[in-house]
Every structure is written in C-alpha cells, then in structure tokens.
N, C-alpha and C positions, 0 to 999 in steps of 0.2 A: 495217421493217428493224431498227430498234433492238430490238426485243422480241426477234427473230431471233438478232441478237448477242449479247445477254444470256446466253441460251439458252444460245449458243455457248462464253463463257465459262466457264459452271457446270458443264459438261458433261465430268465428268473423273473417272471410275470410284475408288472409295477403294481405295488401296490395301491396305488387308484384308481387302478383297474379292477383290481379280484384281490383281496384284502388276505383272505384264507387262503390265495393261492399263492399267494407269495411269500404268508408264511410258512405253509409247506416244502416250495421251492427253497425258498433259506435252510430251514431245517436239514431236508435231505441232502443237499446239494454242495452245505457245508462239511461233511459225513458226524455230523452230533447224533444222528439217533436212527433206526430203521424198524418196519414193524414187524413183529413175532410172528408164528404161525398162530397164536391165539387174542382173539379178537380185543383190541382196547388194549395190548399188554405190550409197550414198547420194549426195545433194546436200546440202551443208552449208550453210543458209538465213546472212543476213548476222547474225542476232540469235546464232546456235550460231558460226560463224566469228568473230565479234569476241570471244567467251572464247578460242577458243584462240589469236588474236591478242595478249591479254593474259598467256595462261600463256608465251606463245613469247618475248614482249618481257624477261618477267620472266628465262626459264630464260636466254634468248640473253646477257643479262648476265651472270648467273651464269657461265656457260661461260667467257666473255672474261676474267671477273676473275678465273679459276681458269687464265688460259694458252690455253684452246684458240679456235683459228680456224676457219671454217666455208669450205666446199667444196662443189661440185654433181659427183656422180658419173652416169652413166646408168643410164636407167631400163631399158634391156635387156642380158643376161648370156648372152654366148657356154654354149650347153651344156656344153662342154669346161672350162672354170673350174669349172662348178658341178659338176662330178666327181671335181675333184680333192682334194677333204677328203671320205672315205666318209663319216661318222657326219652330216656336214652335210648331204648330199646325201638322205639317208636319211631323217633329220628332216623335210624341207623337198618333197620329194617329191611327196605326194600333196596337197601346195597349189598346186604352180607351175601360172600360164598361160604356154602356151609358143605363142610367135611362128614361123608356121611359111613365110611368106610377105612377098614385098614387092613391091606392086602383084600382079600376074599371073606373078608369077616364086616361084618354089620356092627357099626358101635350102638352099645348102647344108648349112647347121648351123642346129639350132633356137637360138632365144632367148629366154631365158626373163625374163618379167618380173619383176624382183625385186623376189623375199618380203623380204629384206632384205641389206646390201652388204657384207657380209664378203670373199667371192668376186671382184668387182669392184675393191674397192677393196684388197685383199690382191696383185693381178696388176698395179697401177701403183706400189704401195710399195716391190715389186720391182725397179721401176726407178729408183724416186727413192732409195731410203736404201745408202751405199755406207761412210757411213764411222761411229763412236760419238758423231763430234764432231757427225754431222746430228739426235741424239737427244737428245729425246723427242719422236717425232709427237704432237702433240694436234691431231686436225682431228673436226669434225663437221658434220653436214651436214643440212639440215630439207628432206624429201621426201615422195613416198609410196609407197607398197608395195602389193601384190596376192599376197593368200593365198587361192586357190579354197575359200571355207567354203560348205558343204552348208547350214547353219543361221545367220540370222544376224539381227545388230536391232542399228540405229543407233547407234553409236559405242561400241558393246559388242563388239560381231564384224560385222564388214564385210567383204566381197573386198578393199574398196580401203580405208585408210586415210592419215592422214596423219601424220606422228612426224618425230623427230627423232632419227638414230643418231651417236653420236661412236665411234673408232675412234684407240686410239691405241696408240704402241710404243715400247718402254722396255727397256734395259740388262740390267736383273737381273729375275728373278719380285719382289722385294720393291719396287722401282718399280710395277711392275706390277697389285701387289695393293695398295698403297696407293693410285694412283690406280683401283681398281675401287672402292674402298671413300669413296674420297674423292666420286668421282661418286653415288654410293648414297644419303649422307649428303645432297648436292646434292639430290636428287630428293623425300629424307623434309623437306628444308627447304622445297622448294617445296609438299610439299601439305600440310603441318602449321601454314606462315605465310600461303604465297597463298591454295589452298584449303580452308582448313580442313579438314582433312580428314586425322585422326589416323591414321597406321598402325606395323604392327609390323614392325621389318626383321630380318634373316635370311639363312640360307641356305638355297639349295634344296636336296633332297635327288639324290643322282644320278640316279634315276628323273626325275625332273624339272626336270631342265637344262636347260640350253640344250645344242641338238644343236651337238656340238664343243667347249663348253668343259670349261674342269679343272673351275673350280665356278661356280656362279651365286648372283648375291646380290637379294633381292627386297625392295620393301615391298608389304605386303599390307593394305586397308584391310578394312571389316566394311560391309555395305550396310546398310537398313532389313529387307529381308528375309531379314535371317542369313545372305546370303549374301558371301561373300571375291571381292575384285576384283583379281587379281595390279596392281599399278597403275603399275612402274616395275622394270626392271631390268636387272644392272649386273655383268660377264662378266669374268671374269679367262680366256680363253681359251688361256693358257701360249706353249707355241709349235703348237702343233695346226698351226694356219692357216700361219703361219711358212716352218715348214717344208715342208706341203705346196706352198707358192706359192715355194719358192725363195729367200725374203725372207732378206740375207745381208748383215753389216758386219764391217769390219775393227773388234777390237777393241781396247783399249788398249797388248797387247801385239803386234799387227799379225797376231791370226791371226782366221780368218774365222770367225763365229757368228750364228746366228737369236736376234731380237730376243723377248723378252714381248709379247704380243697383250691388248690389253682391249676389247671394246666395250660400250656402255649405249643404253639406249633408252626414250623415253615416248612416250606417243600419244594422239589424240585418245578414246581410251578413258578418259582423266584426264577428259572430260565426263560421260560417263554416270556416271561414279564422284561426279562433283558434286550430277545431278539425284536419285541415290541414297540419300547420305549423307542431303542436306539438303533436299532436296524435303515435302512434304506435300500434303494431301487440297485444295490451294487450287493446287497447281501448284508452282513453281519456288521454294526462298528462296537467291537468292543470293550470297556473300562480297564485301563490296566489292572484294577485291583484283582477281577477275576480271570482276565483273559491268559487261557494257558498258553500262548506266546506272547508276551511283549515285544518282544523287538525278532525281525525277519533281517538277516540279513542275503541281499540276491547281487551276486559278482556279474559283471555284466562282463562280455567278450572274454571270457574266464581262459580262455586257452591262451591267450596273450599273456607274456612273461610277468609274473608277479602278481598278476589279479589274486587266483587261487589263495595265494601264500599271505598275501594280506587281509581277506576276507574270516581267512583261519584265524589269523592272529585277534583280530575284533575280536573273534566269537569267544576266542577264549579270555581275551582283557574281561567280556559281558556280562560271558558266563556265570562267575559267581556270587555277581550282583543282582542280575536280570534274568525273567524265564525268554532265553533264546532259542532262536533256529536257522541253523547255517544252510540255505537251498543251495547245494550244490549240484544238482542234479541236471545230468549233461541233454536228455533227453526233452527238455523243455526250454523253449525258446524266454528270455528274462519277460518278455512282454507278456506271454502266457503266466509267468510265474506273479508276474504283478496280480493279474488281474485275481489267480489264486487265493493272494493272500489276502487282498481290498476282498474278496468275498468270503472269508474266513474272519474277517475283522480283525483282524493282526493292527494294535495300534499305531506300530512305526514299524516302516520300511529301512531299512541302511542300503543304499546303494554306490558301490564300487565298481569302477572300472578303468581303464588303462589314463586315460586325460586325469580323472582322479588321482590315479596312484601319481603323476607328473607335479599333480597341483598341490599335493599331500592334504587329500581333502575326502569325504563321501556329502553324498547326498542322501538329507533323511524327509521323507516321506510321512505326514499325519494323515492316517484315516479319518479321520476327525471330520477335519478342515480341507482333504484332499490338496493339502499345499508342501510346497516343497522349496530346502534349504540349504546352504551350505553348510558344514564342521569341515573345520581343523583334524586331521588324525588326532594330536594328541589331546582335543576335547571332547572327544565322544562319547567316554563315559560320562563325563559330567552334564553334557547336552542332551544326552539320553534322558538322564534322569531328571531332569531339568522338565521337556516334553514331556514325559511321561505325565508327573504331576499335573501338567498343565491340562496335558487332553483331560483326566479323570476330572479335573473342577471342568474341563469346559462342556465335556455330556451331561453333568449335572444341570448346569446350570443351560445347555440347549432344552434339556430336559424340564426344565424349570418355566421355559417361555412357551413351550408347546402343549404345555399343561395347562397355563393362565392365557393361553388364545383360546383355548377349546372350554373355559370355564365361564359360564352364563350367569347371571344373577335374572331370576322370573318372578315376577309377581301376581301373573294370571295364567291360565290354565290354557288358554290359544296358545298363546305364546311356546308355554312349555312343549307343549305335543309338536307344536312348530322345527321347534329348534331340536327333540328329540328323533324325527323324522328326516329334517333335512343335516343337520351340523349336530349330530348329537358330539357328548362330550359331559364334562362334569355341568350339573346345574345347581344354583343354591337357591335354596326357599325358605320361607318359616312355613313350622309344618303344626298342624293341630296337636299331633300326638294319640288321634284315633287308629285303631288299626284299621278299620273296612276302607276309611278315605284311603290310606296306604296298600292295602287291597285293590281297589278301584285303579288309582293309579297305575299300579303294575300289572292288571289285565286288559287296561286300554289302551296303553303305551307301550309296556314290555321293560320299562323302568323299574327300578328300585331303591329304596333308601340303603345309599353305601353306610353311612356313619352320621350319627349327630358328633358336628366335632367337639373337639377341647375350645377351639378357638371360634366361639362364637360372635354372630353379627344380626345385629339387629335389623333387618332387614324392612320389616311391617310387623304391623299387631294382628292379623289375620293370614288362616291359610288358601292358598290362591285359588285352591281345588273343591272347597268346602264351607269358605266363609269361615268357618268357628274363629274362635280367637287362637293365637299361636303364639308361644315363647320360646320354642325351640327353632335354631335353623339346620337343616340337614343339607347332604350330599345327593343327590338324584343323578343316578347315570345308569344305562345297559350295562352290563355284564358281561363276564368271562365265567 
C-alpha cells in the first residue's frame, strides 16, 4: 500500500505540460474538493473549506470594522422581482435555475434561484428605509448562488458557488462611490496581505459591467499561465435598482428621493486564484495567512526513545499560537509523509528525530523556498513565527515578479496577437474607448479589456488596433 501511495503522491502532470491538467491533478489530489452527482456542482472537501473559512474570518472583520453588518436573504426570487430592472434581467438570464414546482403542485410563479441578491434584497429595502436619518444601509450577507454554466472546473466556474455580497445605500452618488471604492480597496487588501496575491484594480469598461450598474470597479490578478482572473468586484449601481424597486426616503428637506445603490462581491473563486498564483509542479504552496496548516510537524525514526515525546511537546508549545498538525501516523514512511505535505502546501515542515533530540535541535522545512535549517528546541516558537512572516511576504512578492515578466507593454496590433498566441500574459495599451475596436479585438484574439486602471500611463496618443486617437490605457489579457 505504501509504494501505491507514493505513486499516488507524485502523480501530478507539470504544468507545462497540460496547464488544466494539473490544475485538476492539485485540486483532487490534495483532497480540497470532489464532484457531485450533478453536473457543474462541486463538493468543497474540509482541506479546500477551511481556506475559505480563513479568507471569510479575515474579510468578515474587515467588513465590521468598516460599519457593515451581515444578514441572510433567501435563496429563491419571485420571477416578477427579477423583471423588474430590464438590463439585469437580461445579463442574468441565460444562467438562472428556475423553480417551477413544490412537491406535486405547480407554482403559480416561477422561482428563480439566485445568481445573485440585488433583486431580493432591493424589494425588502423598499420597505425598511423610509426616512435619511435610516442612512446608510451597510448590510452583507455570505451565501451561495447558482449560475447555470455550460463549462465549468472547481472553484473557477461552478453552477453553484459560494461568496459573499454586501449591498448598501447612501444619500448622495458621492457616498455612494466612495463606499464602492472603499470596498474595492478592502478586497485588494485582502488578496495582496492574506493571499498574497498581487493584483491590479481598475475599472471595467461598459461592455463589461455588471449588468445594471453605472460602472464596475475590478481587481484582476495574472495566473501562471498568462492567464487574468477577474478576482473581486465592487458596483457603484447609481439608482438603477432604486428606482426600479420603488426604494424611496424622505430627504432632508422633507421631499421624497431614491437612495445610491452599491453592491461588491468575492468568491470562492479567490481559491483557484491561490492554487494558480502559487502552486507548482510539487502540488499546492500555500500563504500562511490562509493555509489551514501552518506548520506540519513529522518525527522521524519515531519508535526510537523520545522522538514520539518531543514531537508531542512542540505541538503543544504551537498549538496555541499556530494552526498545527502533529503526523504521527505509524503506517507511512517520514519520506512519504514529506512528500504529502509539499503537495498539500503546508508552509513549514518541523522535523525531529533521534541525532536531533542529541543535538537539542529540529529541522524546519519552507515550501516556499524548498530549503532547510536548523533551531534550537528552545526557539521554535519564535523561528516559527519568524518564517511564517517571512514566506507570506516572500509568495507575494514571488508573486509580484511573475506577474511583471509575463506583463507586455504593445503599441501595434502584430505584436499584440503575437504575444497573445505565443507568451500571453497581462498586456498594456492605450485604447480608443470605441466598443466595436474592443469587440474586434476579443473575436480575433480571444482577449479582453480586464480594467482601465487607477494608475495610468501614458503610453502613445493612438490605439494600436484602430489608429483613433487614445487617452486611456487598459489591461488586455485572456481569461478565467
């Protein structure tokens, strides 16, 4: 059985090879997720749920110490609601599953399960907000959604996932737009401090909106394989919603006015965006901030007098500092147990054994870096924590150079398609700001505008694609 296991381990396609196939091979293989009997609808295993039980804990404060309080809305949407904003209903369409029965009886009205709660929860706002002095809603809410997708792979596009929408309402547009932006900034902090995971924020372009808002604000990360992972975003929706739902306060001069609408969104998509970033040909390397083990400790030659007994004692000194895991398990050989935990992405290894206990020493192990060190027994806490820090700034910042090599600057349209076909990756342009050019582009190449960002560059006075004159520069890369 052990040689079997082994096997089982190593057994994990590079990805230079077959890029999907080794994302797969990760996924599965690390046991994060497996699929249902119904199509598109994963099972989130406890080793994949306990990250985004860490990303939820972190955002969930976040949200709190920014004002907003959490809510549960239902999970089924009168048809009649979702008709009533056209351009939403239009967007969202050809995803919905729709509830057409209960038990043996025929509903009157379909129901549809929400793709996401604007609708829903825009028809109860209705009845709660009456006066200026009840403003600003900040409510959010952690659930999950069902978007009928044709094509789909584990925590990348699913039918069903699971996320977090906030949804709030505000006086003026400039309330409004400061908290969309303020929440945007929120979501580039969580994946640039928890997940390491550098990206570029932005705005969308109106082609690619959100169906019903004014504008949409994104962060976009860069995968391993050149390819862009929309990974967070964050809706200034005006009064669109508002007004279609009737949503109405007395304002300061006592005359009646629809409120500014915002909502924002992440999702378990922020997973596959992890095993992408920072994965390799060994399986999983994951950031302390999320990784539901931090530290592995494996006794080596454990039957030998004292291993066992000191091995204990670490885990408990760890324990109530660090998320530990003592492998004591007699049935696998320490070499197997290595390879286990380098492909689970466990960011430090502790390793003990008999010359160890002699030297009053362990050896610790960074996935990271694949390097290995001495401690002192009695600084291992401290050099734990020490490493710890260290790997999470140093995947960022791995993360940071892997990004700025696969980022192009183009100024002609050979080129582009060039670099999109052979080395794609992020590319930067000045863009006309036509849609059809932006059209064009994405049916001849399969590109798209990720974001026009905040931090613009003057690149040329013309678009590369079109000749027009250009003031804006955007992001151009494939997708997820």
């Amino acid at each position: 059985m052990a040689k079997n296991q082994k096997q089982f381990v190593e057994e994990i396609t590079p990805m230079e090879v077959d890029f999907a196939q080794w994302y797969t091979d990760v996924i599965k293989k690390t046991d994060m997720v497996d699929y249902s009997p119904v199509k598109g609808f994963m099972v989130i295993k406890h080793y994949g749920y306990a990250i985004w039980e860490n990303i939820q804990a972190y955002m969930d404060r976040r949200f709190k110490e920014t004002g907003h309080k959490n809510m549960y809305f239902p999970l089924l949407i009168p048809e009649s609601l979702l008709q009533k904003e056209a351009e939403h209903v239009e967007g969202f369409a050809p995803e919905v599953a729709w509830v057409t029965h209960g038990g043996d009886e025929e509903l009157a009205e379909r129901l549809c399960v929400r793709p996401t709660s604007e609708t829903i929860i825009c028809s109860m706002y209705a009845k709660w907000l009456s006066s200026y002095r009840d403003l600003p809603f900040l409510y959010n809410q952690w659930c999950n959604v069902v978007r009928w997708e044709k094509s789909t792979r584990p925590f990348l596009r699913t039918s069903e996932f699971l996320w977090q929408e906030g949804h709030t309402l505000h006086e003026t547009y400039d309330e409004a737009q400061e908290e969309t932006l303020k929440m945007l900034n929120v979501y580039r902090e969580t994946a640039e401090n928890l997940l390491a995971m550098p990206v570029v924020i932005g705005r969308k372009t109106d082609r690619e909106k959100f169906a019903g808002a004014y504008a949409t604000y994104t962060m976009e990360a860069l995968m391993h394989d050149g390819k862009a992972l929309q990974a967070g975003t964050s809706h200034n929706l005006g009064q669109h919603f508002t007004k279609a739902f009737e949503i109405e306060y007395q304002d300061r001069e006592g005359k009646q006015q629809h409120p500014y609408h915002t909502s924002w969104g992440v999702s378990t998509r922020l997973i596959g965006g992890i095993i992408m970033v920072h994965g390799d040909n060994r399986g999983l390397s994951l950031p302390p901030g999320i990784a539901p083990i931090q530290a592995v400790i494996v006794p080596i030659a454990a039957h030998k007098g004292g291993v066992n007994e000191a091995a204990a004692k670490i885990f408990e000194e760890l324990k109530p500092t660090f998320r530990m895991e003592l492998d004591d398990r007699e049935q696998y050989s320490p070499g197997w147990k290595f390879n286990e935990w380098e492909m689970k992405g466990v960011p430090l290894r502790i390793e003990i054994g008999p010359r160890d206990l002699e030297q009053e020493q362990v050896v610790l192990f960074r996935r990271d870096t694949l390097e290995k060190e001495t401690c002192s027994l009695d600084q291992v806490k401290q050099r734990v924590g020490e490493l710890l820090e260290t790997i999470q700034k140093n995947l960022l910042e791995k993360a940071r150079e892997m990004r700025d090599q696969k980022t192009h600057v183009v100024h002609d349209e050979e080129t582009f398609k060039r670099i999109m076909k052979e080395t794609p990756g992020f590319v930067k342009a000045m863009w006309c700001g036509d849609e059809d050019c932006e059209e064009r582009v994405k049916t001849e190449t399969g590109a798209t505008i990720r974001c026009i960002p905040f931090e613009q560059e003057k690149l040329g006075d013309t678009c590369p694609f079109c000749g027009k004159p250009a003031e804006q520069m955007v992001y151009y890369a494939k997708a997820y």
